[in-house]
C-alpha positions as CSV (number, residue, x, y, z in Angstrom):
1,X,78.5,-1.4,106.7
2,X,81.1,-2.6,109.4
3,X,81.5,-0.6,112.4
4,X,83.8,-1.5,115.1
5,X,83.1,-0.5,118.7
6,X,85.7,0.0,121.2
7,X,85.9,0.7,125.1
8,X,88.8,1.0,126.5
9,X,90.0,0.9,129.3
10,X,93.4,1.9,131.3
11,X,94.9,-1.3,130.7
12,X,92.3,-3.3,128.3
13,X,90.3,-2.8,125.3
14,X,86.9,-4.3,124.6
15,X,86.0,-4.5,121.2
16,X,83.3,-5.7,119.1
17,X,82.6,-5.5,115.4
18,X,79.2,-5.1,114.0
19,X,78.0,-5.7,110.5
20,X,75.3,-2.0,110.1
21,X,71.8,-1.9,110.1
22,X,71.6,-5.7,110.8
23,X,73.5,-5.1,114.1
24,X,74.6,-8.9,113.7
25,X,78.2,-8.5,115.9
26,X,80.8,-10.6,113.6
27,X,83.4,-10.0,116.3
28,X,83.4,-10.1,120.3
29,X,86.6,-10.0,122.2
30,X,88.4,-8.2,125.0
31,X,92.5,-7.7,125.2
32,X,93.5,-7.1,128.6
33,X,96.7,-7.0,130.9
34,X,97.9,-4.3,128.2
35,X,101.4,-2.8,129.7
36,X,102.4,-5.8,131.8
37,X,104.4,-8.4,130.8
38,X,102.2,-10.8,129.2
39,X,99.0,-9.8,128.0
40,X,95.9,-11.8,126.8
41,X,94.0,-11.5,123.7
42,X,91.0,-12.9,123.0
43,X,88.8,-12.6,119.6
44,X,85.6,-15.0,118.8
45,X,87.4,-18.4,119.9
46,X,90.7,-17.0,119.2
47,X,93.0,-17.1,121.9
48,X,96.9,-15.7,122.5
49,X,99.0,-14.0,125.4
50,X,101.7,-12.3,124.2
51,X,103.3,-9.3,125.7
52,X,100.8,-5.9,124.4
53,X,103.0,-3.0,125.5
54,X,100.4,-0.3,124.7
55,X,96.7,-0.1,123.2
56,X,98.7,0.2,119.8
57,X,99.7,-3.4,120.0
58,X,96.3,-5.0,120.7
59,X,94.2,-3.2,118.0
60,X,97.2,-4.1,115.9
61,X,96.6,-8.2,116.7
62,X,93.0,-7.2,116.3
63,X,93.3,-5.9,112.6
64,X,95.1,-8.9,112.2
65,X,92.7,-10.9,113.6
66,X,90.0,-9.6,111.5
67,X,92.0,-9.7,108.0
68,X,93.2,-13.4,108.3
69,X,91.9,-15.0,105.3
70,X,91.1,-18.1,107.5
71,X,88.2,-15.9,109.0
72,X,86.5,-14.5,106.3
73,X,85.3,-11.4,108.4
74,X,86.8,-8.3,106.0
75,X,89.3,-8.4,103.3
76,X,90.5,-4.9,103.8
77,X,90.8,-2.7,106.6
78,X,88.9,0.1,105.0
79,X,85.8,-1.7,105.1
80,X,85.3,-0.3,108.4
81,X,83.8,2.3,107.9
82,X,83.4,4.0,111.4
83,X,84.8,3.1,115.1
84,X,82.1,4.3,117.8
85,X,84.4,4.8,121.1
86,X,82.8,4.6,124.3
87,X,83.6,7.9,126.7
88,X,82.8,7.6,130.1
89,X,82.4,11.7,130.7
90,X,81.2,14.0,128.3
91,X,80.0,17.1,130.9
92,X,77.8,19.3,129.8
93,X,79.1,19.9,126.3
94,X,78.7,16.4,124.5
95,X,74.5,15.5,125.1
96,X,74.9,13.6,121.7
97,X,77.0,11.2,119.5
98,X,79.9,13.1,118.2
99,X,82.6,13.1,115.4
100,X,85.6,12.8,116.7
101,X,88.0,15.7,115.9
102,X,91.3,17.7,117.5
103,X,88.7,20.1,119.1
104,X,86.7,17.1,120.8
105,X,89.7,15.0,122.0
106,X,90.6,18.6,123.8
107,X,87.4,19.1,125.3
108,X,87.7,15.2,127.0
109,X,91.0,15.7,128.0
110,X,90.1,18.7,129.9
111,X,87.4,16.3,130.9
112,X,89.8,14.3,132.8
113,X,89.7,15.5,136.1
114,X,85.7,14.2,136.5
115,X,87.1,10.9,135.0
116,X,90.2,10.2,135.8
117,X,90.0,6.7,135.3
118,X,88.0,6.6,132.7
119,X,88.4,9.3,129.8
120,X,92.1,8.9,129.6
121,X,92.2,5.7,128.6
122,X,89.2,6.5,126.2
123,X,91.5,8.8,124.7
124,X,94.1,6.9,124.4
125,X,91.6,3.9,122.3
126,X,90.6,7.4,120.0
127,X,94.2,8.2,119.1
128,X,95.2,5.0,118.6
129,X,91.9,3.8,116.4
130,X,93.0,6.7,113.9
131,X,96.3,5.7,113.4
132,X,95.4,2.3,112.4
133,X,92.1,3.2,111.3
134,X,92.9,5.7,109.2
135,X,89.8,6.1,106.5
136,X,87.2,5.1,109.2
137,X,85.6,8.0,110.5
138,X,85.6,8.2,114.7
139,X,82.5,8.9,117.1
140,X,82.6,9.4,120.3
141,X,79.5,8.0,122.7
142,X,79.5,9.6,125.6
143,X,78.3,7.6,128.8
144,X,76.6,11.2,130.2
145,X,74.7,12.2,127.0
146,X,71.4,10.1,128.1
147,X,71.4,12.1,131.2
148,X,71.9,15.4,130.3
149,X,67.6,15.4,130.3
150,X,67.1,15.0,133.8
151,X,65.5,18.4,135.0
152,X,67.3,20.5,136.7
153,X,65.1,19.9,140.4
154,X,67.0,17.2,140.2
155,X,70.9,17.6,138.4
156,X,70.9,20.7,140.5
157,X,72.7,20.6,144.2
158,X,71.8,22.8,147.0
159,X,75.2,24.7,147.3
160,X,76.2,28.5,146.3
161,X,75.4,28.9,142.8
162,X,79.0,29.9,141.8
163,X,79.6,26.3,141.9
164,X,76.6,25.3,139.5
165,X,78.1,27.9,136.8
166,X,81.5,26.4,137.0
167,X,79.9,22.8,136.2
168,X,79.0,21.2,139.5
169,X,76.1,19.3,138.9
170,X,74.7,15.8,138.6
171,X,75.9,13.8,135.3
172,X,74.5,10.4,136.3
173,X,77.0,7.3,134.6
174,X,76.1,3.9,132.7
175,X,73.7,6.2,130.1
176,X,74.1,4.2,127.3
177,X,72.9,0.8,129.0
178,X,70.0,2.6,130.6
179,X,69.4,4.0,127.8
180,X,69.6,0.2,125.1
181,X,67.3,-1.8,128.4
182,X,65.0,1.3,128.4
183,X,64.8,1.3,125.1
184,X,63.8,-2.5,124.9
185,X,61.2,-2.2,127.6
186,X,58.9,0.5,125.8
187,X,59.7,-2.2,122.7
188,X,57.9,-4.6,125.1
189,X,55.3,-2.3,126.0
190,X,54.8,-0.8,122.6
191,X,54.6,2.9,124.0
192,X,56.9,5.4,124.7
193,X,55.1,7.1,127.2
194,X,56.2,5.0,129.6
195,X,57.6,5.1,133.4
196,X,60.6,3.2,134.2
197,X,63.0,2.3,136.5
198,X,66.2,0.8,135.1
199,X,68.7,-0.9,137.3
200,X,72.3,-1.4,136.1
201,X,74.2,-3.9,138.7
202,X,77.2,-4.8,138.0
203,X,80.4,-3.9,140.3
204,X,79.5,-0.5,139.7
205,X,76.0,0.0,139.7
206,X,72.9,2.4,139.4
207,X,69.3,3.0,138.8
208,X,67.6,5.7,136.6
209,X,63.9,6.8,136.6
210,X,63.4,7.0,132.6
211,X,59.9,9.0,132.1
212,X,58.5,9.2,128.3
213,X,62.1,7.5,127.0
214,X,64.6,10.1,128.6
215,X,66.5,10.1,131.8
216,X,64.9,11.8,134.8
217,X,67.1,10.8,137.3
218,X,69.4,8.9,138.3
219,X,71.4,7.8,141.7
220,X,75.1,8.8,140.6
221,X,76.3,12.0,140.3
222,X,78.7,14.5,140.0
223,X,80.9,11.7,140.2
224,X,80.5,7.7,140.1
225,X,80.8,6.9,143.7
226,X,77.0,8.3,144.7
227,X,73.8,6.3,145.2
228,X,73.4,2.2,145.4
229,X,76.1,0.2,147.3
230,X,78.8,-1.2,144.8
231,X,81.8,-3.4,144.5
232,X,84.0,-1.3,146.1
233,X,82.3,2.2,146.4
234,X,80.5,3.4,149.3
235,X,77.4,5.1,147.6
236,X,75.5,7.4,149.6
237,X,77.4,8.5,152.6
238,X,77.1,11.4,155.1
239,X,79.6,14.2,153.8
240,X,80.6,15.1,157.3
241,X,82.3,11.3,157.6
242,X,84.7,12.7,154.8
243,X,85.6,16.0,156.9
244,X,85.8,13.7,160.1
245,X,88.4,11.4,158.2
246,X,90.1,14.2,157.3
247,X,90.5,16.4,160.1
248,X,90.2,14.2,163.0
249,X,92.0,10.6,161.6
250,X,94.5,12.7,159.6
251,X,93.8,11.3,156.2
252,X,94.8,12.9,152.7
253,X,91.8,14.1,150.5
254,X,93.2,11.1,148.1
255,X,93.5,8.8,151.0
256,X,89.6,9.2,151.5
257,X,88.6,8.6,147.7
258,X,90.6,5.8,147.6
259,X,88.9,4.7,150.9
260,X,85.7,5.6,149.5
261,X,86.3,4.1,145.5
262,X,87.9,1.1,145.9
263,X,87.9,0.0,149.4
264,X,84.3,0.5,150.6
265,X,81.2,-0.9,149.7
266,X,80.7,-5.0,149.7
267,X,84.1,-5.0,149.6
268,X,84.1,-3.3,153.3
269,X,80.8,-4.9,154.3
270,X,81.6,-8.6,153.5
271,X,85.4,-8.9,152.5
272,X,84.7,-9.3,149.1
273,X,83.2,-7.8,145.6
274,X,82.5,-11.0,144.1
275,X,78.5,-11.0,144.7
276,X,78.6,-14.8,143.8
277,X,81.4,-15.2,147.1
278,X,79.3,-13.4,149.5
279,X,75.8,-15.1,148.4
280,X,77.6,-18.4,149.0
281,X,78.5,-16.8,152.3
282,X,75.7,-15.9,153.6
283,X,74.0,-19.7,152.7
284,X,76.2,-21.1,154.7
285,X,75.3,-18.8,157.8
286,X,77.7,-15.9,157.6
287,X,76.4,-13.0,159.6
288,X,78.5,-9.8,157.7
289,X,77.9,-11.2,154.0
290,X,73.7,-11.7,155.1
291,X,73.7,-7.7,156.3
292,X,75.8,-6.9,152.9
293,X,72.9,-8.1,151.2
294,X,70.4,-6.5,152.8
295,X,71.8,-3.3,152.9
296,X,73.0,-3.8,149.2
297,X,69.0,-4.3,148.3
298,X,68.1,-2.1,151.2
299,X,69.9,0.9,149.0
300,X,67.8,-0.6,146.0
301,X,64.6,-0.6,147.3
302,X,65.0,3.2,148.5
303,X,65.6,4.4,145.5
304,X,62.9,2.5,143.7
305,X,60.5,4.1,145.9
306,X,62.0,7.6,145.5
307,X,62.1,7.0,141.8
308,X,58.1,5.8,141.8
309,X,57.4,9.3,143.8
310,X,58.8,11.2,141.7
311,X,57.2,10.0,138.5
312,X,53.9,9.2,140.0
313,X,53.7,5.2,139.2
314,X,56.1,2.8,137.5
315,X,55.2,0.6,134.6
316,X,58.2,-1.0,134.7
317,X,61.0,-2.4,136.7
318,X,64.6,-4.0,134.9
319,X,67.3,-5.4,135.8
320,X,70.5,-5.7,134.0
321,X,74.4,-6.1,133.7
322,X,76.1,-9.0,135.9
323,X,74.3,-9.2,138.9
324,X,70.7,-7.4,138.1
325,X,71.2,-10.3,134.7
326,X,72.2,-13.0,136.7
327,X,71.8,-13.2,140.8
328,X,68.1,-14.5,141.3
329,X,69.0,-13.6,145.5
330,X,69.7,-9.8,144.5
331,X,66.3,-9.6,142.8
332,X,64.3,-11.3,145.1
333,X,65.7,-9.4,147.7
334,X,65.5,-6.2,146.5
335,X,61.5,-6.6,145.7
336,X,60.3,-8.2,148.6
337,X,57.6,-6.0,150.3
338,X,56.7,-3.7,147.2
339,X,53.6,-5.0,146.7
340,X,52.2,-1.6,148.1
341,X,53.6,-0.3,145.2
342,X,52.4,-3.0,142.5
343,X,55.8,-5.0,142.6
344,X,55.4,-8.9,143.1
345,X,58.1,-11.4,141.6
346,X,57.3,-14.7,140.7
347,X,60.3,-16.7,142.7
348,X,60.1,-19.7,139.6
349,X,60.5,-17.5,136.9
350,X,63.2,-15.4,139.1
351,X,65.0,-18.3,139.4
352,X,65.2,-18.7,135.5
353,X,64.2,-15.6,133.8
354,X,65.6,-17.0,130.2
355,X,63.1,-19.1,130.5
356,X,60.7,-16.5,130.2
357,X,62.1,-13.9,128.1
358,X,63.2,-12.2,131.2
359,X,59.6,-11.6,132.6
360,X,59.8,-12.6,136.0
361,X,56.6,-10.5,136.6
362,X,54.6,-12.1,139.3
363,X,50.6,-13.0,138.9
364,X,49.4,-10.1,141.1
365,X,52.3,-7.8,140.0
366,X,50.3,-4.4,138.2
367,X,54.0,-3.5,137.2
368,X,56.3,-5.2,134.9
369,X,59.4,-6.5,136.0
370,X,62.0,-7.8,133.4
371,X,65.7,-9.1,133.4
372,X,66.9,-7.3,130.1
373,X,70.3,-8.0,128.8
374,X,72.4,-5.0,128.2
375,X,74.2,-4.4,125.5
376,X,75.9,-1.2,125.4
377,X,78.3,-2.2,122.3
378,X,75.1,-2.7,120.0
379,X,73.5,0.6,121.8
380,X,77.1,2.4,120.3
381,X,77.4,0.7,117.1
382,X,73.6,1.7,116.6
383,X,74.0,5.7,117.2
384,X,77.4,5.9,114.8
385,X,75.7,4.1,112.5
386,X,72.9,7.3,112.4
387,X,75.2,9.6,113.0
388,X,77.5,8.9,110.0
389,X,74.1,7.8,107.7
């Protein structure tokens, strides 16, 4: 069974087609620069820019892509059978993979407003799949569902409970990688009954305390801007900075978000969001990208030991997406002096985790601690594929 997985976003679309149960991907690819004047396409080691005025247009050059003779990958377009569509906010209605359906793409439009730059465009990839798609049947996977577990002691915030009924809660983001690494750590340790910690760092980034395989909690919240240091978002931050912004320093409401979302964070600490830019800065003696770290593992380590509490131990500790996959200085960093609570890193295998299947547990370590690739594409194709069996 084929099943193509799509994420779009405002102005690209990654996509990746995946031959069912096997879960062997046939297609990986990512069109982006949709709407501006050229575009870029890329498919396997097929290259192009060309102009993509709208999401229409690159799914189109994908269909082509995949039909061409020359790469033997489908010989019709109904062989797909399904299209699993990423969505960043489901709320408190969607805890599950769902068929897509007038009544669904409602609910995430009304969605909008707690991800405004997110479910948009994932509507827009839905509506244009099933124009082009037109007997594959549509699934939506919602990037909340994992979370809608956590207790409430810990979705719930401590305001006037009129605010709770109408919705205002913790939702926690990145579910369905936390939920694919967590997933392939209690593979490793052939138990479900497990206590993790599963760290997602990429530009945006957070960590969730998974406890028997579901999420317990995790550092963002109501909105994606909460918990660890990012890219460009502040995490954590004292509310009363917002008010002072507002009402002393005269800015807007949407003056402070955009403050807080895109210009904050390592971006505001260092002068950059490239991690690999400011880790070169700091070897060469720069003072501001050397406390960007710190405070970037600093937030790490705080939550790890929250995260620990609350679940009463920790059998394992991962790291994924670009920077927990790939920056050996971010790990290293953001373990050092957890031996208290059974953490130790081996620095050689840190330095090349591939090496070792990811295990980069040290000798003395009573915890695990694995670099575990994500794959949220698989993760998506894998729960259409049970949904529609």
């Amino acid at each position: 069974m084929k099943i193509l997985v799509l994420n779009s976003g405002s102005s690209s679309l990654k996509f990746q087609l995946f031959d069912m149960p096997s879960g062997k991907a046939l297609v990986k690819g990512l069109a982006e620069r949709i709407g501006e004047k050229t575009g870029k396409f890329k498919a396997n080691d097929f290259v192009v820019e060309k102009a993509l005025p709208s999401h229409k247009e690159a799914l189109e050059l994908l269909t082509e892509y995949l039909l061409n003779p020359d790469h033997n990958i489908i010989a019709y377009k109904d062989e797909i059978a399904a299209v699993g569509h990423r969505v960043v906010h489901g709320g408190n209605t969607f805890v599950q993979p769902t068929l897509i359906n007038d009544e669904v793409k409602a609910k995430i439009k009304e969605l909008f407003s707690l991800a405004p730059l997110h479910n948009p465009a994932n509507l827009v990839g839905i509506e244009t799949a099933e124009q082009i798609f037109t007997k594959a049947r549509q699934v939506a996977i919602f990037d909340t569902a994992f979370h809608q577990s956590i207790p409430v002691v810990n979705h719930k915030y401590a305001i006037p409970e009129e605010f709770y009924q109408k919705d205002i809660r913790k939702y926690g983001f990145h579910g369905i990688s936390h939920q694919y690494v967590s997933r392939e750590a209690n593979k490793r340790l052939n138990s479900e009954n497990t206590k993790l910690i599963t760290l997602h760092l990429g530009n945006g980034a957070s960590a969730t305390a998974v406890l028997n395989g579901k999420s317990f909690d995790t550092t963002m919240g109501f909105g994606p801007m909460n918990g660890l240091i990012m890219g460009t978002r502040s995490g954590d931050i004292d509310q009363s900075i917002i008010f002072y912004m507002m009402d002393k320093m005269g800015y807007t409401a949407a003056e402070v978000q955009n403050i807080l979302n895109k210009k904050s964070g390592m971006m505001a600490l260092a002068g950059s969001n490239d991690l690999r830019d400011i880790e070169t800065a700091a070897a060469n003696g720069d003072k501001k990208a050397r406390l960007a770290l710190d405070m970037y593992a600093g937030a790490i380590k705080k939550y790890i030991g929250n995260f620990t509490a609350q679940m009463n131990g920790l059998d394992a500790l991962i790291f994924t997406a670009g920077i927990g996959e790939n920056s050996n200085v971010v790990r290293r960093l953001a373990t050092q002096s957890l031996e208290f609570l059974g953490i130790q890193v081996d620095e050689e295998k840190n330095k090349n985790p591939q090496a070792f299947n990811g295990d980069i547990t040290g000798e003395n370590s009573s915890v695990k601690v694995w670099v575990i690739p994500t794959n949220e594409e698989q993760e998506i194709a894998m729960q259409t594929f049970q949904l529609i069996q």
